[in-house]
C-alpha positions, 0 to 999 in steps of 0.5 A, spaced: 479 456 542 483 450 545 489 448 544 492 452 538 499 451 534 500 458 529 506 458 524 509 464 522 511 463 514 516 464 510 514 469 505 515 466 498 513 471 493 517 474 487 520 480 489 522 478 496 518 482 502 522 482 508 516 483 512 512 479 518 506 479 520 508 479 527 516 481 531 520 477 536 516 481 542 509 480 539 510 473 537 512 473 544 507 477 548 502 472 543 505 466 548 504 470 554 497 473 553 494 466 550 495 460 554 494 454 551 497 457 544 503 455 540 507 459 536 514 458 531 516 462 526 519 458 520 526 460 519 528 465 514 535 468 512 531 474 508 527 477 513 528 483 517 528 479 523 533 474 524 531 467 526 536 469 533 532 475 534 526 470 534 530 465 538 532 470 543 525 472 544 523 465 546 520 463 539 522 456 536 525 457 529 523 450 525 523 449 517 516 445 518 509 448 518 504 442 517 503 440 524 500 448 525 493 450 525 494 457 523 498 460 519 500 467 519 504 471 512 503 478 509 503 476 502 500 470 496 503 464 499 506 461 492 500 455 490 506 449 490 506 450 498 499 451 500 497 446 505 491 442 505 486 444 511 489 449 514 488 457 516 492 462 512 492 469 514 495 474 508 494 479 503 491 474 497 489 480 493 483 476 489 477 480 492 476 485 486 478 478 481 484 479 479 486 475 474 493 473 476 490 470 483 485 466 479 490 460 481 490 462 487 483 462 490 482 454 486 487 452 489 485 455 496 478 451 495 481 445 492 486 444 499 479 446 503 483 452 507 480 457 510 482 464 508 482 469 512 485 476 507 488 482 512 484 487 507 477 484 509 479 485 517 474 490 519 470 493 525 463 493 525 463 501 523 466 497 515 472 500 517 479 496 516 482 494 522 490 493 519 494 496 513 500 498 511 497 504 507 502 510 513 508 506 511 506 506 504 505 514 504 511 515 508 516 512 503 512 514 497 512 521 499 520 520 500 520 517 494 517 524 490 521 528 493 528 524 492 526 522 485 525 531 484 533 531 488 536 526 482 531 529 476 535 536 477 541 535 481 539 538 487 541 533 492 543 526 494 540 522 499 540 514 500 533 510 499 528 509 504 531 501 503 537 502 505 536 506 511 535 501 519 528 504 521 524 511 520 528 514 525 534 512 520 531 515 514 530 522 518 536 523 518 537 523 510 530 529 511 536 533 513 540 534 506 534 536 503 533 543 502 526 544 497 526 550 493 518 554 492 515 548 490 509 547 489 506 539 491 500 537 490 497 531 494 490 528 492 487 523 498 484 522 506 486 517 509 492 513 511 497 514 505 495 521 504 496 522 512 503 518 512 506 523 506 503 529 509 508 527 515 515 527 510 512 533 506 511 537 514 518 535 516 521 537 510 519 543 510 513 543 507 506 548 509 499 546 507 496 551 504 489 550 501 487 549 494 486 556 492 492 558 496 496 553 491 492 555 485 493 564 486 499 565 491 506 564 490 510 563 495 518 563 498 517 556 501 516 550 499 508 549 499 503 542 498 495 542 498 490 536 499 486 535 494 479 531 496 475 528 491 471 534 491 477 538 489 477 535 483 471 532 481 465 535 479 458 534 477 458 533 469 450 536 469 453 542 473 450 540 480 453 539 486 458 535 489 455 530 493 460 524 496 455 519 497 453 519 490 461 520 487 462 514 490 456 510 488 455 513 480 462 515 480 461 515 471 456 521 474 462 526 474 468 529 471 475 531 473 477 537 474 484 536 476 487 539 470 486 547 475 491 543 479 496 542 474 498 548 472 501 550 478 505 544 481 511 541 480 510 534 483 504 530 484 503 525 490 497 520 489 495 517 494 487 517 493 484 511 491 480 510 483 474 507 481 475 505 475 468 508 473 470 514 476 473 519 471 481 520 471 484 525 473 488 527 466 489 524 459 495 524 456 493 530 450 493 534 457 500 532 459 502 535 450 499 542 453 504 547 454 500 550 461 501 543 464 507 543 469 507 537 473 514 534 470 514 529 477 509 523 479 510 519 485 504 514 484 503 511 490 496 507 488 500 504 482 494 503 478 497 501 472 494 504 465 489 507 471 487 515 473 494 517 471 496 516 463 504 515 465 503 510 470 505 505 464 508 500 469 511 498 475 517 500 477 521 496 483 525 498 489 532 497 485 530 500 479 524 506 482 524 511 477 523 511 469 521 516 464 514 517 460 514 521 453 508 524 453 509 526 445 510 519 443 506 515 449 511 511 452 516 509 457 524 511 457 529 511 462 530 515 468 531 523 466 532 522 459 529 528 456 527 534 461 520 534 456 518 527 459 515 525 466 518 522 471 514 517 473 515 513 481 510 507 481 513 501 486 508 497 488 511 494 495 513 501 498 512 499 504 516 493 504 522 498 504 522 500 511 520 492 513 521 493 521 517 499 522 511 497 517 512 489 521 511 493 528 505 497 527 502 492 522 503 486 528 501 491 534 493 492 529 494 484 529 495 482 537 490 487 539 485 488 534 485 481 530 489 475 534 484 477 540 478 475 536 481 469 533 483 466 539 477 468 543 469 468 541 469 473 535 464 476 538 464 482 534 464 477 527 470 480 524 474 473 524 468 471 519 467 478 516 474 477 513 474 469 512 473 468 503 473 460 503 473 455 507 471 448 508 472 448 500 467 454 499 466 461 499 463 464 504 457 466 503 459 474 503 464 472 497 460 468 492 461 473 488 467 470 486 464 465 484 465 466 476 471 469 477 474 462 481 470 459 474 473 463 470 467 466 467 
């Protein structure tokens, strides 16, 4: 690729997000790494890196983006400032078709811009290149346990959000004291590994799901569960992955073991709409079941878990589900309701360390391919639309942008 101007946008969705897809010393090591490359940061006074911090780095900071080829952001660019004829890198949230970002791809095609998703960026072993998923599980998990802290008066300790960095929110891990409590954590990948850094460093053991179901303990414990714990067979055969995930309506859930026996729930599994929930809400009305908090970190509204009622937000991160009348109250109003923890941007509460691991994927694994040949197509695995089409891997959405 020859000459190339990349724009660095600032990021207009509601609620704000303070991340950005590249720091000051990336967009720096960008310019030093790619000759022939331009690159300007629009400025931005809610971004958790100043406009001076760019400038600093030798980064120009300007108000115009339209003279850019490439254009760099992390989540929807809001429709009226979509530009004709550019590439736009983010989060575009339309390839499972939904509904609220129908408008989104029909202007994208209609501006004849290439899309290229975050989320579609893969390797040629299918595996996504960039995420946030460890920031999510790292600030979910955190959430969990500060809701469990406020829910019975045990200890009081500042949000994630108001902390500078990680290494700032360590410091409030010291203020914890955990109980023998019993956690369970359902998941493997990225989100699951980031909570199970926080319940480690708190204090937390591992214990194995049999452990956690027969053994007490005079320490807090946490178990992992896999999608094989907690599901099974429906005609009584054996568990086989491959099929869960391809015919997950085959099986059932057995979670409601679990249940009985922990005192918090941190989901970070992802759910199959097809694939059974792990618990209904006439299993929350039974007197064996204990769980009485729930960080979920997947969000899947009216999904997997019958409390996850609705989003909560980063001011306002907890609320309260009365399983007797199946409905959302208030935080902590009456010890018999669930605790539910559902903020749906987790990450964005530690926006400068998610930005740094976030960017570092992007100029090593992504920028690369971008600005060179692609010879490994993860550029065009990734890319949705362009020249006012869908890709040929994404006319799948075709009836979507119809709204059919």
């Amino acid at each position: 690729m020859g000459k190339v101007k990349i724009g660095i946008i600032k990021e207009g969705k509601v609620p704000i997000d303070r991340r950005v897809a590249l720091t000051p010393a990336q967009a720096k090591s960008v310019i030093e790494q790619f000759p022939g490359v331009e690159l300007v940061v629009q400025s931005s006074e809610i971004r958790c890196f100043s406009d001076e911090d760019y400038l600093n780095a030798g980064i120009a900071i300007t108000q115009d983006l339209s003279d850019c080829d490439i254009i760099l952001g992390v989540k929807e660019v809001p429709i009226p400032e979509l530009m004709n004829d550019k590439t736009y890198f983010f989060f575009s949230h339309t390839i499972k078709k939904q509904p609220y970002n129908r408008g989104l791809l029909q202007e994208i095609l209609a501006k004849k811009i290439t899309l290229i998703d975050y989320e579609t960026l893969t390797n040629p072993d299918g595996k996504r290149i960039i995420a946030f998923g460890r920031w999510a599980g790292i600030v979910g998990a955190y959430n969990g346990i500060w809701t469990y802290g406020e829910r019975y008066n045990l200890f009081h300790t500042r949000r994630a959000h108001e902390c500078f960095d990680l290494d700032d929110l360590k410091k409030e891990f010291e203020k914890i004291k955990l109980p023998p409590i019993k956690i369970l954590l359902t998941g493997g990948g990225r989100v699951a590994k980031g909570s199970m850094e926080v319940l480690m460093a708190l204090g937390a053991r591992k214990v194995s799901p049999h452990q956690f179901m027969t053994e007490q303990y005079e320490f807090p414990i946490f178990a992992q569960l896999n999608t094989r714990d907690y599901n099974k067979k429906s005609d009584g055969g054996a568990f086989s992955r491959v099929e869960f995930y391809s015919h997950p309506e085959k099986y059932e859930s057995q979670f409601l073991q679990y249940a009985k026996h922990a005192d918090i729930l941190i989901a970070s599994a992802f759910w199959d709409p097809r694939a059974p929930v792990l618990f209904d809400r006439k299993d929350v009305l039974k007197n064996d079941f204990k769980i009485n908090i729930i960080a979920d970190i997947t969000c899947d509204i009216e999904g997997s878990i019958p409390s996850t009622k609705q989003p909560s937000t980063i001011e306002d991160p907890v609320y309260d589900y009365n399983p007797s009348d199946n409905r959302v109250e208030a935080a902590f109003t009456d010890e018999g309701n669930i605790t539910v923890m559902a903020v749906d941007n987790l990450p964005c509460e530690l926006p400068r360390d998610a930005s740094e691991s976030f960017g570092h994927e992007l100029l090593t694994n992504v920028l690369p391919e971008l600005l060179g040949s692609d010879g490994k197509k993860i550029i065009e695995r990734a890319t949705i639309a362009k020249d006012g089409a869908l890709t040929e891997k994404y006319s799948y959405l075709q009836d979507y942008v119809e709204g059919k």
